[in-house]
Backbone as JSON Lines, residues from 0, in Angstrom:
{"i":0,"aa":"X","n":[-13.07,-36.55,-6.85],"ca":[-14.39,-36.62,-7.45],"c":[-15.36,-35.83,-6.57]}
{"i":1,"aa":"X","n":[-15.94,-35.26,-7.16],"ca":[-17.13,-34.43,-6.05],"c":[-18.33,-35.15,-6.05]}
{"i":2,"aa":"X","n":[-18.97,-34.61,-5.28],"ca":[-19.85,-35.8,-4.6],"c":[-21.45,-34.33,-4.54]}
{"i":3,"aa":"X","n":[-21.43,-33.34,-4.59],"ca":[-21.98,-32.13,-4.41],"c":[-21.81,-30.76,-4.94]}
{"i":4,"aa":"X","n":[-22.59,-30.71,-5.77],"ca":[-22.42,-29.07,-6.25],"c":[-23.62,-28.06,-5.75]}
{"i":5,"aa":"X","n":[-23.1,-27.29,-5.19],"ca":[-23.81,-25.94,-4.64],"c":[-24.24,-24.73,-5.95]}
{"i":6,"aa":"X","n":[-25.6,-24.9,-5.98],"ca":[-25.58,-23.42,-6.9],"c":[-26.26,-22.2,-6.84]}
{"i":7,"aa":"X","n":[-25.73,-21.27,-6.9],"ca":[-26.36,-20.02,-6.25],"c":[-27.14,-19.41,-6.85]}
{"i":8,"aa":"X","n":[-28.25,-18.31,-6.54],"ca":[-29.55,-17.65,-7.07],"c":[-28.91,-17.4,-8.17]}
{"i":9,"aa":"X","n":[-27.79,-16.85,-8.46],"ca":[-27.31,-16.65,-10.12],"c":[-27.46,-17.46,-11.04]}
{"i":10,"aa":"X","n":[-27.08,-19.21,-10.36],"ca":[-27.03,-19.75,-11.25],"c":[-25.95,-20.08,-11.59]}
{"i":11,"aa":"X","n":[-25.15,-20.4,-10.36],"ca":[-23.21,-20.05,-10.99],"c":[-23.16,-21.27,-9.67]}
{"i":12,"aa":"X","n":[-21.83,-22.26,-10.45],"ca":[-21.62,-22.95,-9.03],"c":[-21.11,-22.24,-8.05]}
{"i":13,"aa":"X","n":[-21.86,-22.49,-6.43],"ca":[-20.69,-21.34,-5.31],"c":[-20.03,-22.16,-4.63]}
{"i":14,"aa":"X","n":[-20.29,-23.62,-4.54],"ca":[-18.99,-24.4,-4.3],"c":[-18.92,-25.92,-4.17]}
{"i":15,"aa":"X","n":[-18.1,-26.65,-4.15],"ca":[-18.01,-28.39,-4.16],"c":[-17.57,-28.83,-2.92]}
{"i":16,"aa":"X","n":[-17.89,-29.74,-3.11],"ca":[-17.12,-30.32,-1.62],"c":[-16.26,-32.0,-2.42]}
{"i":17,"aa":"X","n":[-15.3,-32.35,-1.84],"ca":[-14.7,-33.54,-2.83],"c":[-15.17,-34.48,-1.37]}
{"i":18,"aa":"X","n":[-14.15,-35.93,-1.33],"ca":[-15.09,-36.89,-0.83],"c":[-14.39,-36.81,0.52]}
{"i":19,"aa":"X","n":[-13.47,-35.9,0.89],"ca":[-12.72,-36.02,2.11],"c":[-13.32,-34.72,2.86]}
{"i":20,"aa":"X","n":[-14.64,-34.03,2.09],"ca":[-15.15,-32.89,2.62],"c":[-14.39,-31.63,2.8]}
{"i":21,"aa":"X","n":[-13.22,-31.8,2.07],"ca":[-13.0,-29.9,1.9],"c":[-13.44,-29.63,1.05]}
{"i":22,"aa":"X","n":[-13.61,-27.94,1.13],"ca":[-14.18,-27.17,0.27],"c":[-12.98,-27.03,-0.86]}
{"i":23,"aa":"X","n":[-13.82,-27.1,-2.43],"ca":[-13.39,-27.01,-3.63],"c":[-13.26,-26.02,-4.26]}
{"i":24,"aa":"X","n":[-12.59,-25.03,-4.34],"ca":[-12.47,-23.7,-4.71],"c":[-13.16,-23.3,-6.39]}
{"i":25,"aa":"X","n":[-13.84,-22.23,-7.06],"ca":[-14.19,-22.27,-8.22],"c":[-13.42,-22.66,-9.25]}
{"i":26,"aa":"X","n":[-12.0,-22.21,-8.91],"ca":[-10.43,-22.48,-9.75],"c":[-10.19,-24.1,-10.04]}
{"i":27,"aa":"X","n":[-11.0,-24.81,-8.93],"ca":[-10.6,-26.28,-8.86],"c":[-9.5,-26.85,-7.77]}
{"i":28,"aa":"X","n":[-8.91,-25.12,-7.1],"ca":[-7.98,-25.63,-6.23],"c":[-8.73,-26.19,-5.01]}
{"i":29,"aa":"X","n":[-7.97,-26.62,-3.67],"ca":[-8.27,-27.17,-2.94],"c":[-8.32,-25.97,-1.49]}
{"i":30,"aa":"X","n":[-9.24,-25.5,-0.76],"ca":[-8.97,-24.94,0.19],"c":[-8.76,-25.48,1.35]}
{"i":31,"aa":"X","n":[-8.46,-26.41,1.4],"ca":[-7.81,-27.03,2.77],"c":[-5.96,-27.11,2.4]}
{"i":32,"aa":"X","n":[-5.5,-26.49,1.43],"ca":[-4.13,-25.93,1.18],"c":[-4.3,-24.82,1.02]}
{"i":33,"aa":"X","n":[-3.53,-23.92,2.06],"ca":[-3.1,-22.83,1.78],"c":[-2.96,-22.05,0.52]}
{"i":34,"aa":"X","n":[-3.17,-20.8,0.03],"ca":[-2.82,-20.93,-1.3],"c":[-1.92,-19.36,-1.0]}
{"i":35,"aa":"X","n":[-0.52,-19.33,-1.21],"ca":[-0.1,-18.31,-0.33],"c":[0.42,-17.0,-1.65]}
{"i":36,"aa":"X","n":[0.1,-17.84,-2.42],"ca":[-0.23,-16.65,-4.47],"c":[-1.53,-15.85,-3.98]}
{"i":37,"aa":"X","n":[-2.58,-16.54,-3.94],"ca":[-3.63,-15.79,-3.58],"c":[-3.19,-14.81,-2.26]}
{"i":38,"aa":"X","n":[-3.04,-15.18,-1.15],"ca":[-2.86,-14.35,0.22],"c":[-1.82,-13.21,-0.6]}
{"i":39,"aa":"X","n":[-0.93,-13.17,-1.55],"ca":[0.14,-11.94,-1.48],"c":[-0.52,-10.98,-2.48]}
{"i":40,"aa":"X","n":[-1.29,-11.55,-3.55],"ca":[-2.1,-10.72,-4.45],"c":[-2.64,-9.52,-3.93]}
{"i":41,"aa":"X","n":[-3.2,-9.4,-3.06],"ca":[-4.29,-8.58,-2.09],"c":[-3.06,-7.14,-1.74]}
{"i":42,"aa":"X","n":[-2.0,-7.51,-1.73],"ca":[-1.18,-6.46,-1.08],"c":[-0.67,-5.34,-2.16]}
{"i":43,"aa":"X","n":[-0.78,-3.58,-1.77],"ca":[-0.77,-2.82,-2.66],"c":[0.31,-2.24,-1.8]}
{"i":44,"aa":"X","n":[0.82,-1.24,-2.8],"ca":[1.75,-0.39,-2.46],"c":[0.94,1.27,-1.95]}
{"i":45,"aa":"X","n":[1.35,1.35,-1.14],"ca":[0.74,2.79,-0.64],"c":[1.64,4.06,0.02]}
{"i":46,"aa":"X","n":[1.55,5.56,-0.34],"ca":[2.12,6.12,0.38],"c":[1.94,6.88,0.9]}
{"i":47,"aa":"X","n":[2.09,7.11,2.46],"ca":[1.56,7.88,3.55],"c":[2.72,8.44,4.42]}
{"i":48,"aa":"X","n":[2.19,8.8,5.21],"ca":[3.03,9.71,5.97],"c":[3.71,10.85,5.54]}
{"i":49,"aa":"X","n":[3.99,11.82,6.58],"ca":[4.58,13.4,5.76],"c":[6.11,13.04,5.38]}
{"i":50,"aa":"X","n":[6.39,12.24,5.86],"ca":[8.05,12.09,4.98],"c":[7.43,11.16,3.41]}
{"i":51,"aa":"X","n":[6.45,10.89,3.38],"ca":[6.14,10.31,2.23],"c":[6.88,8.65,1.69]}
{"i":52,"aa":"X","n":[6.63,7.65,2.83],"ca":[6.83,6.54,3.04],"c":[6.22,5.75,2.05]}
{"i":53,"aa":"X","n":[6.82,4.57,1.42],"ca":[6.4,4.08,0.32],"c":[6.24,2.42,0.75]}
{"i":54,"aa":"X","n":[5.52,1.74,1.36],"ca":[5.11,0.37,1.82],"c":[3.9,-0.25,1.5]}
{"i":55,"aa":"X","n":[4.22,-1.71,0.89],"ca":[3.3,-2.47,0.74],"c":[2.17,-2.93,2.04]}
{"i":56,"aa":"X","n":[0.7,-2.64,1.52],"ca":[-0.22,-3.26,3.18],"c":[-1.28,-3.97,2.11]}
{"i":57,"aa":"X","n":[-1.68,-4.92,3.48],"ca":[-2.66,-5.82,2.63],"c":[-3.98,-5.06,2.24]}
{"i":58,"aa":"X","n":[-4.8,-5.72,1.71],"ca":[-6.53,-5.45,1.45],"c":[-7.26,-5.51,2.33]}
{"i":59,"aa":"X","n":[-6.77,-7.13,2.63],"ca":[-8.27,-7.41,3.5],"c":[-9.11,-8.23,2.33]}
{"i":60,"aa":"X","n":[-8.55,-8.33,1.08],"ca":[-9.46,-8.86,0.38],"c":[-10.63,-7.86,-0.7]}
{"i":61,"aa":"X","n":[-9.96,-6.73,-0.56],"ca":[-10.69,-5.22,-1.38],"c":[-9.3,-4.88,-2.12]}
{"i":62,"aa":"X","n":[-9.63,-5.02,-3.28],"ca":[-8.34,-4.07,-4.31],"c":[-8.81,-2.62,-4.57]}
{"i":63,"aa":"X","n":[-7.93,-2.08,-4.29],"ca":[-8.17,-0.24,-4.64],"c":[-7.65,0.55,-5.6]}
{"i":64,"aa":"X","n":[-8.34,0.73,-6.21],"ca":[-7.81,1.24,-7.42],"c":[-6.4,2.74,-7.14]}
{"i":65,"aa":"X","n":[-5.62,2.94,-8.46],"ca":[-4.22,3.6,-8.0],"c":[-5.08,5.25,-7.71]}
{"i":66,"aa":"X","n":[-4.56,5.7,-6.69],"ca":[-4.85,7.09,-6.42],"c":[-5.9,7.33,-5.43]}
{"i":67,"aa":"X","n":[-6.79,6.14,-5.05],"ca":[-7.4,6.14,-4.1],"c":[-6.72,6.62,-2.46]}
{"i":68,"aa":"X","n":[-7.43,7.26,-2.0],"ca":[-7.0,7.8,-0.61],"c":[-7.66,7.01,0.57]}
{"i":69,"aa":"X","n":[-7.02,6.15,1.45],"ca":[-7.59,4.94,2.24],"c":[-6.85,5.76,3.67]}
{"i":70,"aa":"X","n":[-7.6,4.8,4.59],"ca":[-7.31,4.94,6.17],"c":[-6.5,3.59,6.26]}
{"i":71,"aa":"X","n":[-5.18,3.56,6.74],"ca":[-4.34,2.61,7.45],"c":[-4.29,2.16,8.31]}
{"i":72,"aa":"X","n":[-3.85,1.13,8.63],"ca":[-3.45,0.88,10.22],"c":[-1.94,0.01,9.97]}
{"i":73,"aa":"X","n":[-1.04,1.27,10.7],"ca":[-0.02,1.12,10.83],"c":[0.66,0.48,12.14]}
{"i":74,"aa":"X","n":[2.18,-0.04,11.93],"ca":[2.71,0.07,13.43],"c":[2.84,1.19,14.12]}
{"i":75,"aa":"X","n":[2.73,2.65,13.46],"ca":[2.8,4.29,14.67],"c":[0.83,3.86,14.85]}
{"i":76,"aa":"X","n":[0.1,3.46,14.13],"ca":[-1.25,3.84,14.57],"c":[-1.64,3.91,13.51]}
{"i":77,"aa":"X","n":[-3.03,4.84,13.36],"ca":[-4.0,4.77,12.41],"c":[-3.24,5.96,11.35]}
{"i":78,"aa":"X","n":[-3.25,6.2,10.15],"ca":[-2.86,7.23,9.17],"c":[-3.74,6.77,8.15]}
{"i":79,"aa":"X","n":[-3.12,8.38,7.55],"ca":[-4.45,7.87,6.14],"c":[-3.24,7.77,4.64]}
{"i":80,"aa":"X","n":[-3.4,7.36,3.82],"ca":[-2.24,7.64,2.55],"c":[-2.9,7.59,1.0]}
{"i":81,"aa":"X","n":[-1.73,7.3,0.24],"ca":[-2.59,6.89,-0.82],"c":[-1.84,5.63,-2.13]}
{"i":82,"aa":"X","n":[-3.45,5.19,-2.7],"ca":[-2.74,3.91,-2.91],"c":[-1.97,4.14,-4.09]}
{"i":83,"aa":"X","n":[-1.06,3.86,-4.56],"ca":[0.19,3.67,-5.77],"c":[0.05,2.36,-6.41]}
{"i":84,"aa":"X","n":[-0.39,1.33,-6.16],"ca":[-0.62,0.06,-7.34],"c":[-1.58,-0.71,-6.83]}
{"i":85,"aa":"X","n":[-1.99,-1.01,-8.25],"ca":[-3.18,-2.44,-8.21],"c":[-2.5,-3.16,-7.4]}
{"i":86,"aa":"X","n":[-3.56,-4.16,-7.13],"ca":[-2.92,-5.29,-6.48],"c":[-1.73,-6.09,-7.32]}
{"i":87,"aa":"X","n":[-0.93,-6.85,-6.19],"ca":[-0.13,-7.7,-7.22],"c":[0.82,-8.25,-6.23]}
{"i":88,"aa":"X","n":[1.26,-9.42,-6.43],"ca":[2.16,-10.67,-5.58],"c":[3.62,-9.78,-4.67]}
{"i":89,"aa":"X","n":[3.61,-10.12,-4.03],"ca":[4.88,-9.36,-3.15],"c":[5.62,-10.54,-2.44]}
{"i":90,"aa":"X","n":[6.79,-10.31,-2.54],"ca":[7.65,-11.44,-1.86],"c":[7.54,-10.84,-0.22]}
{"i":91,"aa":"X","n":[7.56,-9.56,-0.3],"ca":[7.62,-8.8,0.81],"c":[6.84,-8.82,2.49]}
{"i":92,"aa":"X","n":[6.77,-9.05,3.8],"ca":[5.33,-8.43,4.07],"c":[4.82,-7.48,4.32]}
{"i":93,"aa":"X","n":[3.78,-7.23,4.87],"ca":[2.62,-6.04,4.53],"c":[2.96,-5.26,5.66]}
{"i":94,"aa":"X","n":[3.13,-4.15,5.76],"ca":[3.66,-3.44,6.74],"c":[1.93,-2.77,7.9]}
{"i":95,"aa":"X","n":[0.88,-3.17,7.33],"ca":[-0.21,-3.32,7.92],"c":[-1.26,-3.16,6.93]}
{"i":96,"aa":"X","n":[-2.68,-2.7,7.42],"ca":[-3.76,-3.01,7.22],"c":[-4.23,-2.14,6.01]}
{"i":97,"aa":"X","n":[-4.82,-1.84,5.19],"ca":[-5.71,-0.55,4.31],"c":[-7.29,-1.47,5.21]}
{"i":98,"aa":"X","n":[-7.86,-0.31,5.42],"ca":[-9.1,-0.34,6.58],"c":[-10.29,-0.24,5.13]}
{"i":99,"aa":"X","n":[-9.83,0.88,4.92],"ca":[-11.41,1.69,3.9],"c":[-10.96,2.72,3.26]}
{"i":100,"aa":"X","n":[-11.51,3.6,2.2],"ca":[-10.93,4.49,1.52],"c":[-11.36,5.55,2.41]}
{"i":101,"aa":"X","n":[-11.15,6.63,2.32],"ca":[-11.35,7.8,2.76],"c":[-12.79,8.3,2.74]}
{"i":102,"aa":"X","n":[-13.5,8.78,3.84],"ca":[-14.74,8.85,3.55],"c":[-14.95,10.92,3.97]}
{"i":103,"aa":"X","n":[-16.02,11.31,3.35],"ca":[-16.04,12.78,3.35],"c":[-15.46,13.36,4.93]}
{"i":104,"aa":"X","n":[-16.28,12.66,6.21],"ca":[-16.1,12.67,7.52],"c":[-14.65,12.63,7.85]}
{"i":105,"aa":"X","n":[-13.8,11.58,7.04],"ca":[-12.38,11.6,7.42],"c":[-11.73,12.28,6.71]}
{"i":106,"aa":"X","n":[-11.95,13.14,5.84],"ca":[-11.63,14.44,5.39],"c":[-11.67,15.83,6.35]}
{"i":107,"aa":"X","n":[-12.7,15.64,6.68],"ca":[-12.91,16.82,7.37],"c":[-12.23,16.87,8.62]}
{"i":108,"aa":"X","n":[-11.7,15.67,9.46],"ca":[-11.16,15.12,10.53],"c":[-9.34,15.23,10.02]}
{"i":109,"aa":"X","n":[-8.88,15.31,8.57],"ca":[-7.8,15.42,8.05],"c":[-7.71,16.71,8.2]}
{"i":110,"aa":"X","n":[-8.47,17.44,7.86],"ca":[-7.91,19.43,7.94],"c":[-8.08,19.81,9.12]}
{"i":111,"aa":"X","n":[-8.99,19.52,10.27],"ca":[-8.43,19.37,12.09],"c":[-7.49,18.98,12.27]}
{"i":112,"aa":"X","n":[-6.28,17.97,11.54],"ca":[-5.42,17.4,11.73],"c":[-4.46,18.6,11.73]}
{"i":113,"aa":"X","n":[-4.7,18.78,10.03],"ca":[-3.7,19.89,9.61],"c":[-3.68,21.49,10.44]}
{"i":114,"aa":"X","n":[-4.66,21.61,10.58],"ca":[-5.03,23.0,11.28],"c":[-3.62,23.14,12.78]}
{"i":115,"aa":"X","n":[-4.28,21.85,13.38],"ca":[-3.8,21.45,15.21],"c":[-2.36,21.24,14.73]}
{"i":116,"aa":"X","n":[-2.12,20.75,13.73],"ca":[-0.38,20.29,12.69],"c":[0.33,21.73,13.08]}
{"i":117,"aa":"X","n":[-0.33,22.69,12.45],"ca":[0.25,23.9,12.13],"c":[0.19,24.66,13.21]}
{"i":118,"aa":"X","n":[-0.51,24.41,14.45],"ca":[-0.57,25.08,15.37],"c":[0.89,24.8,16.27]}
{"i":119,"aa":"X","n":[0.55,23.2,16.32],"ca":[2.21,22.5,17.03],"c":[3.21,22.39,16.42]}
{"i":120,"aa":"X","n":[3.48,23.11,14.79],"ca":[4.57,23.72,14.61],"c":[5.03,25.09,15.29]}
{"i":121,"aa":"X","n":[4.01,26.05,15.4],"ca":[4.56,27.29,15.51],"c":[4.58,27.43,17.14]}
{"i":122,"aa":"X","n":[4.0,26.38,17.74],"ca":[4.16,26.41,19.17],"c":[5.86,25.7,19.74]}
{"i":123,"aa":"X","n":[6.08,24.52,18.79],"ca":[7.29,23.99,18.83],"c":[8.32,25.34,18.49]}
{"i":124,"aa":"X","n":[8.23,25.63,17.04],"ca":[9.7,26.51,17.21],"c":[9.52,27.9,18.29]}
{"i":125,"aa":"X","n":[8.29,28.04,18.66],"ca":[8.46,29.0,19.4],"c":[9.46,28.49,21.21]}
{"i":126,"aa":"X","n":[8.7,27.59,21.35],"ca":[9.66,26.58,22.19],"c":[11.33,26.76,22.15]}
{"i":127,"aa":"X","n":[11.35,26.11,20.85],"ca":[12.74,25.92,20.53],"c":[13.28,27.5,20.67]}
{"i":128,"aa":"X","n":[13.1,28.49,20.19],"ca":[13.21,29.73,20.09],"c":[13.87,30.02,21.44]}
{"i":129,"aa":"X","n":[13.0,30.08,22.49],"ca":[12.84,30.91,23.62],"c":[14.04,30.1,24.24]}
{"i":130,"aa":"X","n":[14.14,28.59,24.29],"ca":[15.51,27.86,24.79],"c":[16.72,27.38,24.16]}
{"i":131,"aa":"X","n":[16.23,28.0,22.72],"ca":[17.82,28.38,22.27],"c":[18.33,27.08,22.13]}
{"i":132,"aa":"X","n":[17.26,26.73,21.45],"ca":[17.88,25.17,21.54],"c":[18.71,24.79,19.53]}
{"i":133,"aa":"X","n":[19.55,24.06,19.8],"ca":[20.41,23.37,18.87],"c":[19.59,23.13,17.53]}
{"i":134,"aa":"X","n":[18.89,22.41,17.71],"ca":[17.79,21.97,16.88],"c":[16.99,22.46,15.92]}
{"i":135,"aa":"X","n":[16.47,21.74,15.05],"ca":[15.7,22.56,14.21],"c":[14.47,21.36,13.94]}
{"i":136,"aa":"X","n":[13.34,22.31,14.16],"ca":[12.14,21.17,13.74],"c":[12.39,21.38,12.12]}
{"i":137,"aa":"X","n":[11.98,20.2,11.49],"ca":[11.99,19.98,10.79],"c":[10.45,19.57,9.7]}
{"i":138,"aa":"X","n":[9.47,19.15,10.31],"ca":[8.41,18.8,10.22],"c":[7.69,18.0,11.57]}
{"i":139,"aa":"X","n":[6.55,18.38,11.79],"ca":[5.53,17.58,12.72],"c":[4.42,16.78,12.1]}
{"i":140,"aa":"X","n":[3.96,15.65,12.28],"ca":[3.25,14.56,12.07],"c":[2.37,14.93,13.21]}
{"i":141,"aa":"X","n":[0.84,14.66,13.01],"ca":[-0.32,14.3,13.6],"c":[-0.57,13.17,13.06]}
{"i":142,"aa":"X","n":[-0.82,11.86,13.76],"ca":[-1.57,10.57,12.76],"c":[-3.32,10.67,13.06]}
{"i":143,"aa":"X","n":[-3.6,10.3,12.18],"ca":[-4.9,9.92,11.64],"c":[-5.54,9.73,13.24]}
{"i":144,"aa":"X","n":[-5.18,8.92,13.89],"ca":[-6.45,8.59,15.01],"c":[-5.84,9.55,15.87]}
{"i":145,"aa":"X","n":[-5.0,10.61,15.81],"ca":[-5.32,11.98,16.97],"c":[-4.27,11.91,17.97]}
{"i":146,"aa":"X","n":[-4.07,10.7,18.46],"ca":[-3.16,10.38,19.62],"c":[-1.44,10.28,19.47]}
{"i":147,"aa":"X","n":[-0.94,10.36,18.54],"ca":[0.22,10.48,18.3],"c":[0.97,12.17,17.53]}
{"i":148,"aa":"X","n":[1.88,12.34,18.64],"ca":[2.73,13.49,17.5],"c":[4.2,12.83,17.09]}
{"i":149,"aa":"X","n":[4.75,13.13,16.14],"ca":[5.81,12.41,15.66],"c":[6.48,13.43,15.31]}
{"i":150,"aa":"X","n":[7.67,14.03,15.97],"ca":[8.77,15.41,15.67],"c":[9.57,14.39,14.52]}
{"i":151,"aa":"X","n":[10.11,16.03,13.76],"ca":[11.16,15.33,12.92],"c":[12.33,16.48,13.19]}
{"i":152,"aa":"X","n":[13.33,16.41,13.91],"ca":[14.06,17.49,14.25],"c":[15.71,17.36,13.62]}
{"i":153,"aa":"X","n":[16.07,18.1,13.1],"ca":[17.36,18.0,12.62],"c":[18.37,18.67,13.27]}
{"i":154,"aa":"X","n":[20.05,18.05,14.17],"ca":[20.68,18.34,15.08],"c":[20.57,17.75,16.16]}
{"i":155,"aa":"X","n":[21.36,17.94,17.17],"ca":[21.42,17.53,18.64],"c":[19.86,17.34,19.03]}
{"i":156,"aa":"X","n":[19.78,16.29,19.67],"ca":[18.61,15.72,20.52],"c":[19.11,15.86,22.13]}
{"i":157,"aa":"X","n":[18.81,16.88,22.47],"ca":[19.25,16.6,23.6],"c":[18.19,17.1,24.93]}
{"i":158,"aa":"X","n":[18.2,17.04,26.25],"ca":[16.99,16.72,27.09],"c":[16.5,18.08,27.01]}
{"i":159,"aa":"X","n":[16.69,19.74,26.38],"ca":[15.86,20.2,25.85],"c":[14.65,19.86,25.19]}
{"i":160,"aa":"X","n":[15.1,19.14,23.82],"ca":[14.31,18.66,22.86],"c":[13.28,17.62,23.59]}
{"i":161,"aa":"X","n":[13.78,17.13,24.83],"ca":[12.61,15.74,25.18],"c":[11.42,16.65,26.26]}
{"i":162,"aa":"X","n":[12.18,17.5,26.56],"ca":[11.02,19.0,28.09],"c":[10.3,19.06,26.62]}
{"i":163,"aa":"X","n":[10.33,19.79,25.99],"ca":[9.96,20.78,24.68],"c":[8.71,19.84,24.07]}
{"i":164,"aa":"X","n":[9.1,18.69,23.78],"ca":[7.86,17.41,22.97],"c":[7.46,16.95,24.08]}
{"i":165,"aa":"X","n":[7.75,16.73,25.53],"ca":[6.88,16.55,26.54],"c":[5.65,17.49,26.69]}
{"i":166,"aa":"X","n":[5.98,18.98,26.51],"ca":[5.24,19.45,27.11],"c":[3.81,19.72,25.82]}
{"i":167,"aa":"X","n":[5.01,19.78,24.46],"ca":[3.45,20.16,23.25],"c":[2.83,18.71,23.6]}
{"i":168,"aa":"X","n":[3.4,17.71,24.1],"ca":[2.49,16.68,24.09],"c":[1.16,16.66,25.21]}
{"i":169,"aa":"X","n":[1.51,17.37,25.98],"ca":[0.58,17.32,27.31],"c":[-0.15,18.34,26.94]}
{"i":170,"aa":"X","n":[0.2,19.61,26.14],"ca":[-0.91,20.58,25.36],"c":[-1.73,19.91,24.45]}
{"i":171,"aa":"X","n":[-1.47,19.2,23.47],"ca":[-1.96,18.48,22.53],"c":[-2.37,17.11,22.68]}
{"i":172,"aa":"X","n":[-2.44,16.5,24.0],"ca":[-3.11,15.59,24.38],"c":[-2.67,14.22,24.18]}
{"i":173,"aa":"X","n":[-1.2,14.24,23.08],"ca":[-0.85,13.14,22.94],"c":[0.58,12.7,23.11]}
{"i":174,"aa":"X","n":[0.83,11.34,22.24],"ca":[2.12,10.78,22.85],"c":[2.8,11.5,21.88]}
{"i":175,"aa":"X","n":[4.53,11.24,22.04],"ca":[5.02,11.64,20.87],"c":[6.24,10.46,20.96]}
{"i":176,"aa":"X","n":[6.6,10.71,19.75],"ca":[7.26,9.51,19.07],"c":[8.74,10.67,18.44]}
C-alpha cells in the first residue's frame, strides 16, 4: 500500500514510496529488487575496430539509434564504432561502455588518426623491407584515445617483428599490442 505519491511539474507521478520505504517504480515494480530485464535492455550491438569486431556494450542508460557513430570504452582502450541495433535483452555481457556519439571534434581527431595510421603503415613495411623480415603487415590500428598501436601481421612473429613495433612505437609515442 503506498503511503505517498510524488508529483512532478508535469503533473505525472515521479514516484511512491510503499510502507517499508522503498522506492516504487512507475511500472509498479519494486526497486529495492534488482530488475536484471531492465539492466540487459540498455545493451546494443556495435561494430568497431579495423578488423570490424561485432560486440554487444552497454548504454549507460542512452539508446542509440542503428548507424549512429559513438566513442567506446573498450578492454584495448578508448575506440570509436558504430551502432548495429536498438536496444534489446542480451543473455550475453557487455564487452564495455558506449560513452557518447561522435561529436564533430572527434571526427576531426579520427582523420589525425587515419593520417598518423597511414604514416605507421608505410614506416612499418618499410621496416619490414629493409630486415627482410618473414612477415607481412597486414593492417595497423590506432585507437581512439592515441596511445595504443595494434599490428596485425601475417607469418612468423619473430624478435624482428618485436625491434620493428618497439621502435614505430617509441616514434609514435605509443604502446603496441
Amino acid at each position: 500500500q503506498l503511503v505517498e505519491n510524488g508529483i512532478d511539474r508535469s503533473g505525472r507521478e515521479s514516484r511512491a514510496r510503499n510502507r517499508a520505504g522503498f522506492r516504487q517504480m512507475r511500472d509498479g515494480s519494486d526497486a529495492s529488487v534488482p530488475n536484471t530485464a531492465q539492466r540487459q535492455i540498455d545493451q546494443q550491438w556495435v561494430r568497431f575496430g579495423v578488423m570490424g569486431q561485432v560486440r554487444p556494450f552497454r548504454g549507460e542508460g542512452i539508446a542509440f539509434s542503428r548507424g549512429t557513430e559513438v566513442v567506446l570504452r573498450t578492454s584495448r582502450g578508448l575506440e570509436w564504432g558504430t551502432v548495429l541495433t536498438a536496444p534489446a535483452p542480451l543473455d550475453t555481457a557487455a564487452d564495455g561502455t558506449i560513452l557518447r556519439p561522435l561529436s564533430p571534434n572527434d571526427r576531426l581527431l579520427i582523420e589525425r588518426i587515419e593520417k598518423n595510421k597511414r604514416e605507421a603503415i608505410q614506416a612499418c613495411q618499410q621496416k619490414l623491407q629493409t630486415a627482410a623480415a618473414e612477415a607481412t603487415l597486414v593492417d595497423l590500428e590506432l585507437l581512439f584515445d592515441g596511445k595504443t598501436l595494434i599490428f596485425y601481421f601475417l607469418g612468423p612473429l619473430d624478435n624482428t617483428i618485436e625491434r620493428i613495433t618497439a621502435e614505430l612505437a617509441e616514434v609514435f609515442e605509443t604502446k603496441v599490442q
